[in-house]
C-alpha positions in Angstrom: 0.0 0.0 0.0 3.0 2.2 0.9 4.3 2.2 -2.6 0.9 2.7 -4.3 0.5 5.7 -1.7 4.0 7.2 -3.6 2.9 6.6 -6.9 -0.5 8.3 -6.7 1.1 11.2 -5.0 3.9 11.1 -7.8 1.3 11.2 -10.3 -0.4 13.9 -8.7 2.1 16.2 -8.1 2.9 15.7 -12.0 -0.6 16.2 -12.7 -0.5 19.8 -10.5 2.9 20.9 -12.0 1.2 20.7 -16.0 -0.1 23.2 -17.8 -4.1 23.1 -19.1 -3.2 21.8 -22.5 -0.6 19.2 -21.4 -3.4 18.0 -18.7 -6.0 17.8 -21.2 -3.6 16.2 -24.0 -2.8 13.6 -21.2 -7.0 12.6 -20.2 -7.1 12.0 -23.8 -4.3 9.6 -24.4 -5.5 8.0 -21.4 -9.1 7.7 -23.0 -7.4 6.1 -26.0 -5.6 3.5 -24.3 -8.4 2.1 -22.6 -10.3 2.0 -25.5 -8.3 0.4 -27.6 -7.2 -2.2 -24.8 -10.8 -3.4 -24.3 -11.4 -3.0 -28.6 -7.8 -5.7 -28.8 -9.5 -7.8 -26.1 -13.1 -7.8 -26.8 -13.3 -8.2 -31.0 -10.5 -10.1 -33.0 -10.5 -8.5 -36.3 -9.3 -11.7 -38.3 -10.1 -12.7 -42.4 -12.1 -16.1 -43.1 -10.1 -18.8 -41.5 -12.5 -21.3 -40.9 -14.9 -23.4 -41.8 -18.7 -21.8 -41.0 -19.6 -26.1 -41.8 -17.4 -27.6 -40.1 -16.1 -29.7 -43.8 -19.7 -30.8 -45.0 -20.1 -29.6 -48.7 -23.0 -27.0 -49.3 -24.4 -27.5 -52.7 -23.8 -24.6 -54.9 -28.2 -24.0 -55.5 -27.6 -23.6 -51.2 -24.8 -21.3 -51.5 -26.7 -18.6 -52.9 -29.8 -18.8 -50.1 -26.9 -18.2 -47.9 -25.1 -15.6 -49.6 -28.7 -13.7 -49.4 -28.8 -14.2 -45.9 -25.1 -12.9 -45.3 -26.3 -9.9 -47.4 -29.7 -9.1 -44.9 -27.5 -9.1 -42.0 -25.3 -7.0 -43.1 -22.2 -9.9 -43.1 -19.7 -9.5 -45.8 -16.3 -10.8 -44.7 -16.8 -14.2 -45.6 -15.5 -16.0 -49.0 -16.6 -19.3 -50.2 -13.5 -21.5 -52.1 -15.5 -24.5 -53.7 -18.2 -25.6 -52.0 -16.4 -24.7 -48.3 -18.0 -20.8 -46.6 -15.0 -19.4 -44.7 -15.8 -17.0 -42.4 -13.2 -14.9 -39.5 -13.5 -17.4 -36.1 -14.6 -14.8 -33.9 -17.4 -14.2 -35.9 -18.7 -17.9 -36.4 -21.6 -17.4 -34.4 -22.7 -14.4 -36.0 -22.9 -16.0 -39.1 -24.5 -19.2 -38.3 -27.3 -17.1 -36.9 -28.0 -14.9 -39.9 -28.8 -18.3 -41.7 -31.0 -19.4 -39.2 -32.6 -16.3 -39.1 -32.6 -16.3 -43.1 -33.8 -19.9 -42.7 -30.9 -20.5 -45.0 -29.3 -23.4 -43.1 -28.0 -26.7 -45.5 -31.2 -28.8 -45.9 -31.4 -32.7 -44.6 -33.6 -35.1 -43.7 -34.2 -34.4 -40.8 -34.9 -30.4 -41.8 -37.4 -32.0 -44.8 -39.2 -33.9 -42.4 -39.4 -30.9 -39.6 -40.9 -28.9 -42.8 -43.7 -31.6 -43.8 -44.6 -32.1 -40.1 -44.8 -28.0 -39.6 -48.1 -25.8 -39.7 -49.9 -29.3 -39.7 -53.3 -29.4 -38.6 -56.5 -31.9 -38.2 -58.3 -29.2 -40.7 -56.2 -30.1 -43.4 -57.4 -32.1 -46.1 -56.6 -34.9 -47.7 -55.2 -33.4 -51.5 -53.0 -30.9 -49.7 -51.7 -33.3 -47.2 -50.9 -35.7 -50.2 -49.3 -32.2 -52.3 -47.1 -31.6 -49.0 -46.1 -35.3 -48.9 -45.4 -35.7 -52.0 -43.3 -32.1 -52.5 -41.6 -33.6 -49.1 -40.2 -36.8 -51.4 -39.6 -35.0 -54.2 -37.0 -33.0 -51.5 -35.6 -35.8 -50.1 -35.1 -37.7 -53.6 -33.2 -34.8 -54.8 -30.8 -34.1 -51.6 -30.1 -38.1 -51.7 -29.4 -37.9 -55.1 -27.4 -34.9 -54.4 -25.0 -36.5 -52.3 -24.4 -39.5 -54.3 -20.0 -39.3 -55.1 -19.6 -37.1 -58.4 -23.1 -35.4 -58.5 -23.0 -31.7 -57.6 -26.9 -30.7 -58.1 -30.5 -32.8 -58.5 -33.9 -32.5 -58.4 -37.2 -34.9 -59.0 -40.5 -34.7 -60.0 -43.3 -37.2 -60.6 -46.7 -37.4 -60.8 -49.4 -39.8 -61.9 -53.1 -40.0 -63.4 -56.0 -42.6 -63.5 -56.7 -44.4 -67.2 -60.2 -44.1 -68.7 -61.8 -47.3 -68.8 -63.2 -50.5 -67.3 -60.3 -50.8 -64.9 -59.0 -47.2 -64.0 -55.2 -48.1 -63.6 -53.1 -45.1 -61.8 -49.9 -44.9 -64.2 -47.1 -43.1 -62.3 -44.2 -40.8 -64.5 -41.5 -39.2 -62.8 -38.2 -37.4 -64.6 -34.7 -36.5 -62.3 -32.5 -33.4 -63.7 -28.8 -34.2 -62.6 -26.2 -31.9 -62.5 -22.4 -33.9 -62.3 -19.3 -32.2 -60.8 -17.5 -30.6 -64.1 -18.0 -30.8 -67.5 -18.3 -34.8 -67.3 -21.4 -36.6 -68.5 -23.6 -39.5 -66.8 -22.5 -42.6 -67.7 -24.9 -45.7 -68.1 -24.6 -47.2 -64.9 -25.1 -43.9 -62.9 -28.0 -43.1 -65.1 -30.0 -46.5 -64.4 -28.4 -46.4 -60.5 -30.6 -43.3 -60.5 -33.5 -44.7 -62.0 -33.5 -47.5 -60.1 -33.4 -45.4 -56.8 -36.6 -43.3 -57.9 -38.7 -46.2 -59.3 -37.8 -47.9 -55.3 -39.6 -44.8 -53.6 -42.0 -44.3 -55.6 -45.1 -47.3 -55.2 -46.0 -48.1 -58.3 -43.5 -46.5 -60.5 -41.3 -48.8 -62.8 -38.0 -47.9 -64.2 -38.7 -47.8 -67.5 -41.1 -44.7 -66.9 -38.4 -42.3 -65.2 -36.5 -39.8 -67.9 -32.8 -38.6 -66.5 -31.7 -35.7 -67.7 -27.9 -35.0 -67.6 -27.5 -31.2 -67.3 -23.7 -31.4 -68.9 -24.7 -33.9 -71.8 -28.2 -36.0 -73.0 -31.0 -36.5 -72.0 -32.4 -40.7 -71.3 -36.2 -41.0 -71.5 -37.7 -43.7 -70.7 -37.4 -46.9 -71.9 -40.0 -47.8 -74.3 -40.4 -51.9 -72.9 -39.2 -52.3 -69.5 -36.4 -54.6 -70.3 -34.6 -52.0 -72.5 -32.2 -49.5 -70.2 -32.1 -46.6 -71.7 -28.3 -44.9 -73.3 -31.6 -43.5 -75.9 -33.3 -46.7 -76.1 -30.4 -48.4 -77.6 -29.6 -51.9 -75.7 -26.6 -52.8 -77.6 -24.6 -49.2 -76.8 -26.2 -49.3 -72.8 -24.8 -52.8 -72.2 -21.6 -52.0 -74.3 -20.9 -49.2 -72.1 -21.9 -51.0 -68.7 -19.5 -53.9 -69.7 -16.5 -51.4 -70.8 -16.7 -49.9 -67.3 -17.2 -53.4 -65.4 -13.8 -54.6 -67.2 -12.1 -51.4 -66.4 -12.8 -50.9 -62.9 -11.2 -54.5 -62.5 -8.3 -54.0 -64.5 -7.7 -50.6 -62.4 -8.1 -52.9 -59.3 -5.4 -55.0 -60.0 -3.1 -52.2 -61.5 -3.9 -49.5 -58.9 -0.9 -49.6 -57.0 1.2 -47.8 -60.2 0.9 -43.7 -59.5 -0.6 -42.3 -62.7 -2.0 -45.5 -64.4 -4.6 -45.0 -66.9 -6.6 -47.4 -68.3 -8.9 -47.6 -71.1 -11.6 -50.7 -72.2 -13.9 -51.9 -75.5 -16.2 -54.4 -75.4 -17.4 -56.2 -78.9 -20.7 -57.8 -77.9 -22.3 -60.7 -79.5 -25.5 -58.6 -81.5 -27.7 -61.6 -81.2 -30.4 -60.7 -78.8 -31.7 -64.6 -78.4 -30.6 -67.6 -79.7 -32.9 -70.9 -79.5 -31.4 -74.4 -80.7 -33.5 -77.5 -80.8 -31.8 -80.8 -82.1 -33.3 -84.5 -82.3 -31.6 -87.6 -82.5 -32.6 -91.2 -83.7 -31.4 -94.5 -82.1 -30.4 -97.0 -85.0 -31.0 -100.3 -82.6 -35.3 -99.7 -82.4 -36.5 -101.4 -78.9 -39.5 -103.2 -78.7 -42.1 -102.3 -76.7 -45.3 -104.4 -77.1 -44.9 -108.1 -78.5 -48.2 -110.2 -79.7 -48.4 -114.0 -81.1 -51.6 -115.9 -81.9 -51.3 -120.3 -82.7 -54.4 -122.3 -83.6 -54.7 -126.0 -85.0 -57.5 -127.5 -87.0 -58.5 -131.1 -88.0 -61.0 -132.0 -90.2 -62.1 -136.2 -91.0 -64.7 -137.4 -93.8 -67.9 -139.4 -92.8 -67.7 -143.5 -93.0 -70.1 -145.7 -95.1 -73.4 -147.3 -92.7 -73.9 -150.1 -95.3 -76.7 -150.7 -97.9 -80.2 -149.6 -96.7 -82.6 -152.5 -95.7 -83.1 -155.5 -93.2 -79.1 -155.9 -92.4 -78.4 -152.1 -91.3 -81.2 -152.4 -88.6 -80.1 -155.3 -87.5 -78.1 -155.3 -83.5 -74.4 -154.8 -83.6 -74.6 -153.6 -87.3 -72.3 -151.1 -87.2 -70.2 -153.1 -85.8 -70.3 -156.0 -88.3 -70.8 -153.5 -91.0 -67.3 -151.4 -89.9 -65.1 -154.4 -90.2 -66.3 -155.6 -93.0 -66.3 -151.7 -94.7 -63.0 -149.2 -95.5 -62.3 -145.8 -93.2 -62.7 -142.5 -94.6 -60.5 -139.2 -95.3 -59.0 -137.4 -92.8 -57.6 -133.6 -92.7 -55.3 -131.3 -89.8 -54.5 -127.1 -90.4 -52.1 -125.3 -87.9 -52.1 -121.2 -88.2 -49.7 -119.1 -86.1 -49.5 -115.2 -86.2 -46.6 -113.0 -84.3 -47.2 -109.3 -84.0 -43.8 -107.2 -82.4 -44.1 -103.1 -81.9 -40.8 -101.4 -81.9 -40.0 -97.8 -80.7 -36.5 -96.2 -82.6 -35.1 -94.2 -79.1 -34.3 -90.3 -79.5 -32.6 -87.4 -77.9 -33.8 -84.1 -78.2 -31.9 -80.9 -76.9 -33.5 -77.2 -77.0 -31.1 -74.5 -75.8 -32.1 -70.7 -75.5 -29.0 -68.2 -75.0 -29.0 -64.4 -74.1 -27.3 -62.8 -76.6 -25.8 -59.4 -76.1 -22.7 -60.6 -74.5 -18.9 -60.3 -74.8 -17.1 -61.6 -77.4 -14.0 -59.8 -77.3 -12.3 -57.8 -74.7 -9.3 -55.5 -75.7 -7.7 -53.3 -73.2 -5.3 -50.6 -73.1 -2.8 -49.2 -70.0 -0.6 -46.2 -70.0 1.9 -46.2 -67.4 4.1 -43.2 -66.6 8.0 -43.2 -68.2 9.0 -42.8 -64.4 7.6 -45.3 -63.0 9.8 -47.7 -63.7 12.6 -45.6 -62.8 10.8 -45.3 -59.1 10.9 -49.6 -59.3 14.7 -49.7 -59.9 15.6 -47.1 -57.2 13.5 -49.3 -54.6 15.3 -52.0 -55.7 18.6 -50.8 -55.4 18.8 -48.2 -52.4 21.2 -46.0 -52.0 23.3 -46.5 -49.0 23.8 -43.7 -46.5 26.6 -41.1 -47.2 26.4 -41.9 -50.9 24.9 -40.0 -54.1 21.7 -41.6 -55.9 23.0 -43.7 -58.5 21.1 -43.5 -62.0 20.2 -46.2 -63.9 21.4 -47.8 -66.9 19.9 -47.8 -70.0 20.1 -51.5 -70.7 19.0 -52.3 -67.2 15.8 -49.9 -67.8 14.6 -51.6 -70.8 15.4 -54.9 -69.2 13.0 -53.5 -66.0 10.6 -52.2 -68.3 10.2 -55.7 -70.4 9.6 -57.5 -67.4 7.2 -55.3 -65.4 5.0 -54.7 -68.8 4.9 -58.5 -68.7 4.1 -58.7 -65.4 1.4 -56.1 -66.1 -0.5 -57.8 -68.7 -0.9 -61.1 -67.4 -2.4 -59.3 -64.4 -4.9 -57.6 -67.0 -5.3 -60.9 -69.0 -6.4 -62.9 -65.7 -9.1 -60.1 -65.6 -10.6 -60.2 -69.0 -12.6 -63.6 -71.0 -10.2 -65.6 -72.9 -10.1 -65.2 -76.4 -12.2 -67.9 -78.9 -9.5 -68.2 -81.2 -7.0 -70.9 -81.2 -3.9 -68.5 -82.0 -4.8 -66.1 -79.6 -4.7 -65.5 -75.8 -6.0 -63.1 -73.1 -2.7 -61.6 -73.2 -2.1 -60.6 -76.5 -4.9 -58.3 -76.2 -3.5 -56.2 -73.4 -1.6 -53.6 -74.9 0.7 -51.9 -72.3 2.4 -48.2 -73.5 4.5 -45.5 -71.6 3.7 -42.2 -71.8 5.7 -39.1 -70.1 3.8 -37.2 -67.7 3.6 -33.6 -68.3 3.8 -31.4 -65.5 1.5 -28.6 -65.2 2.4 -25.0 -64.7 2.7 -24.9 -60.8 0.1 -21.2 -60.3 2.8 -18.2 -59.7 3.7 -17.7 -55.9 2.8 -14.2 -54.6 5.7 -12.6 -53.6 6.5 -10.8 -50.0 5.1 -7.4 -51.2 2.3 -9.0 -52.1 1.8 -11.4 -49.2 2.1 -8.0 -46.8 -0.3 -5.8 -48.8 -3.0 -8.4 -48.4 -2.0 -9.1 -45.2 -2.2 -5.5 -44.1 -5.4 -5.6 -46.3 -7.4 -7.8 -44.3 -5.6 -6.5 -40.2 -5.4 -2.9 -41.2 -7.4 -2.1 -38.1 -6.1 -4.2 -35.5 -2.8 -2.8 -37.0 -3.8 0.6 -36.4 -5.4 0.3 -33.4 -1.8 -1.8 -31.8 -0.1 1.2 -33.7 -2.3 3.5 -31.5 -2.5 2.3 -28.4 1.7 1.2 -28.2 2.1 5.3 -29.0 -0.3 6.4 -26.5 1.2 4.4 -23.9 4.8 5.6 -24.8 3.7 9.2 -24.4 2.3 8.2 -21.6 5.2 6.6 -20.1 7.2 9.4 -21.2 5.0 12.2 -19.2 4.9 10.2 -16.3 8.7 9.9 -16.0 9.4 13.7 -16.9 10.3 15.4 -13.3 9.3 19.1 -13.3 11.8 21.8 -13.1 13.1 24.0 -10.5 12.5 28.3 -10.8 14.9 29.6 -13.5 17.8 31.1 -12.7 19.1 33.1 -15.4 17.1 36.1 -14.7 15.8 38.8 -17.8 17.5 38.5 -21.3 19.3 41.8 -20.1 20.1 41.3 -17.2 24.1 40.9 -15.6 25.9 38.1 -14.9 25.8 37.4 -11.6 28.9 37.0 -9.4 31.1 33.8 -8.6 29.7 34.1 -5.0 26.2 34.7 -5.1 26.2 31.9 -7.6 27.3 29.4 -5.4 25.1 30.9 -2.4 22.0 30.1 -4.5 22.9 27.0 -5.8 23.2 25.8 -2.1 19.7 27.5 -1.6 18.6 25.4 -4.1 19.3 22.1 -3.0 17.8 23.3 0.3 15.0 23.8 -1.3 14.6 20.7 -3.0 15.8 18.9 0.4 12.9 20.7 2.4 10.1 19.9 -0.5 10.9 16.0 0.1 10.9 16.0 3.6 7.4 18.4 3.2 5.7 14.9 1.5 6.1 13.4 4.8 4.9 15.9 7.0 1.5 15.8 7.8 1.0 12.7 10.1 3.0 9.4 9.1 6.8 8.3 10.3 8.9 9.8 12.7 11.2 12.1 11.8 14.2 9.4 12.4 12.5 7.7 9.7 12.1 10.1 7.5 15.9 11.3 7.8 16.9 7.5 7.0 14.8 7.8 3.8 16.2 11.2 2.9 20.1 9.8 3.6 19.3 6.9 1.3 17.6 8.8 -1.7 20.0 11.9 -2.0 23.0 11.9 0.9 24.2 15.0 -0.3 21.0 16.9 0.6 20.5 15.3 3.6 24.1 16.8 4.8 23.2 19.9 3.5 19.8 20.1 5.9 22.0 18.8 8.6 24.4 21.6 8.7 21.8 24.2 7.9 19.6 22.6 11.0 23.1 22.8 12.9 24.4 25.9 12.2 21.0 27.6 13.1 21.2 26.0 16.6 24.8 27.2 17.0 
């Protein structure tokens, strides 16, 4: 407390000895250091550093709600590099509450589904609650399209109507407008991935009625039977294209690990759509299968002579009598036999039915960079430590090249159909090339003087206001430390030098002076005046033997 006690009555005995002007001068500067000391600690006045999302990607269609709200709340030191919103960090807050109130915020579905449930009511009927529902999943087609890899904008619509007739069948239509990252067109798969996804939520809607329009190329309506898939309504070209990127993508599986590889496939498909074969053929050796046989005997004898009418024929025993004496007559036997065999001739019949429409022949094509195989022959011969990289030889470059472009088409040939001809094989129709890699023109570095002018561009102020506040404290400092002056001593500009003597005598009535305004601050209550002389001897011994012999030479 003692030492705060000398510095207030320090400051106030500066502040009594200025003049008006250098009193008001000082409030001032005192004004401006607190002001800028609390503007330094309360605002940070920083350029767009980070993130206002955190990473997620805003679509561009969403960028410009926001940049609308930015604009009603008055916020403009953001900047927006791809699909990323930087804003300054201390001002994060202040912008993710201008989209709320701008209701501006990146939509999701959990944001759709707050919208369909919002300002619902038991009043509402039944066509708008089907018009809300059904603008609710034409929302949430389109921001799940949206986010699929490679698509930068989408957006759905269907609808659907009731046939005239006996039986009123609802037929449902529905057409999704796709906007891919770049200049690069849909490609078949990603056009019938899409289809497929919209014919899924939608009951009742088949693939084959749902047009995709690529925004950056054509436009696929739908197909006119349901098993043709679109690339305009040609099978051949849609499957062609689906097969050239099935083929590729395994290729680039197995080749992947080379930096720079590219890779390139065509498909020759069989152009039979169907193809029925039905062959029969007939046993030589017949088997028999039903056997019949019929045998009959006949016998047939001739009558024998009874004798001559009259007494002797009626006569007892006469037939007797009359056949011994009498000749036997004719006698006749017939045998018939009839076999019957049914034979069957065995056959073998075959019917085959093939999809056509499939590969024939696969040829593929890999570039691979001129240094990559100049990165292969430094891994396998490192360079010790201490020593200079070694470059290769010529001879032992083609020999590495041979054997890894060897190496790299029977890896490609494993991946492709083998070949139908005899001559031919799955390697010969890999065909492996290098290429050199052109670099591109790295974008010019800005220089210092550039680097400070937009640095001081975007901290001008908190420049100026350090700038201000480090010189308002230095004058500050500087008026504190100044010690006031004594009376003059010189007298008028024409007045006469004073004399050797009476210069000396008021020099010493100086000091006495100065001795008896210190000892004046402690008068007034406080230490004894033991104390006080102890203080005086340590702060200026010269005075304090001055008062001394003053004090003693007045009691003498």
């Amino acid at each position: 407390m003692d030492f705060l006690n000398r510095a207030f009555a320090q400051l106030s005995d500066l502040f009594r000895s200025m003049t008006p002007g250098a009193r008001i001068t000082t409030g001032l500067l005192s004004v401006v250091v607190v002001v800028s000391l609390v503007y330094l600690f309360r605002y940070q006045a920083a350029g767009p550093d980070i993130d206002l999302m955190n990473g997620v990607p805003v679509p561009p269609a969403e960028l410009q709600q926001m940049k609308g709200a930015f604009a009603k709340a008055g916020l403009n030191s953001y900047e927006i590099r791809g699909t990323q919103i930087l804003v300054p960090r201390g001002q994060r807050d202040v912008y993710m509450a201008a989209l709320v109130d701008g209701n501006a915020l990146p939509s999701n579905i959990q944001t759709v589904f707050d919208e369909l449930l919002k300002d619902t009511s038991v009043f509402m009927s039944k066509q708008e609650r089907e018009q809300r529902l059904k603008i609710g999943k034409e929302k949430l087609l389109a921001l799940t399209i949206s986010a699929m890899p490679g698509i930068e904008t989408a957006s759905v619509m269907y609808d659907s109507e009731v046939k005239p007739g006996l039986i009123r069948e609802r037929v449902y239509t529905a057409s999704a407008s796709v906007k891919p990252k770049g200049s690069e067109p849909l490609d078949g798969a990603r056009v019938r991935a899409i289809r497929q996804f919209v014919a899924g939520a939608i009951a009742g809607l088949k693939p084959s009625s749902v047009t995709v329009a690529d925004l950056n190329g054509a436009t696929y309506p739908g197909a006119e039977t349901e098993g043709e898939l679109g690339a305009d309504n040609n099978v051949y070209l849609s499957l062609k294209q689906t097969y050239e990127q099935l083929f590729k993508n395994k290729i680039v599986g197995v080749v992947s690990y080379i930096p720079g590889v590219r890779v390139g496939a065509n498909v020759e498909l069989d152009r039979e759509r169907i193809n029925r074969t039905r062959s029969i053929t007939y046993d030589p050796k017949a088997t028999a299968v039903q056997e019949k046989s019929e045998e009959s005997s006949r016998t047939r004898e001739s009558a024998t002579p009874t004798g001559p009418p009259g007494f002797q024929s009626q006569q007892p025993n006469a037939a007797a009598r009359l056949a011994a004496t009498s000749a036997k007559g004719t006698q006749e036997s017939e045998d018939d036999s009839k076999r019957e065999t049914t034979s069957v001739t065995d056959t073998t019949q075959e019917e085959k039915e093939s999809v056509g429409l499939t590969p024939q022949r696969v040829t593929v094509s890999i570039g691979i960079p001129s240094t990559y195989f100049e990165t292969v022959w430094r891994e396998q011969n490192p360079t010790p430590e201490g020593e200079e990289p070694k470059t290769p030889d010529a001879s032992e470059l083609t020999r590495l090249r041979t054997e890894e472009i060897q190496r790299i088409k029977e890896l490609a040939a494993a991946a492709i159909p083998a070949p139908k001809g005899p001559n031919e094989t799955a390697a010969d129709l890999v065909t492996v090339e290098t290429f050199t890699a052109i670099a591109g023109e790295k974008p010019p570095v800005p220089g210092m003087g550039e680097k400070a002018f937009t640095w001081f561009g975007q901290y001008w102020s908190t420049v100026g206001m350090i700038g201000l506040a480090l010189f308002s404290l230095v004058m500050l400092r500087s008026m504190i430390r100044a010690v006031p002056t004594g009376p003059e001593t010189g007298g008028t500009a024409g007045a006469l030098p004073a004399q050797p003597g009476q210069q000396e005598e008021e020099e010493e009535e100086l000091v006495e002076t100065a001795a008896m305004k210190r000892l004046a601050r402690f008068r007034g209550g406080g230490p004894s005046l033991r104390d006080e002389l102890s203080d005086l001897v340590k702060e200026d011994p010269d005075s304090a033997a001055n008062v001394l012999r003053t004090w003693i030479g007045s009691a003498g």
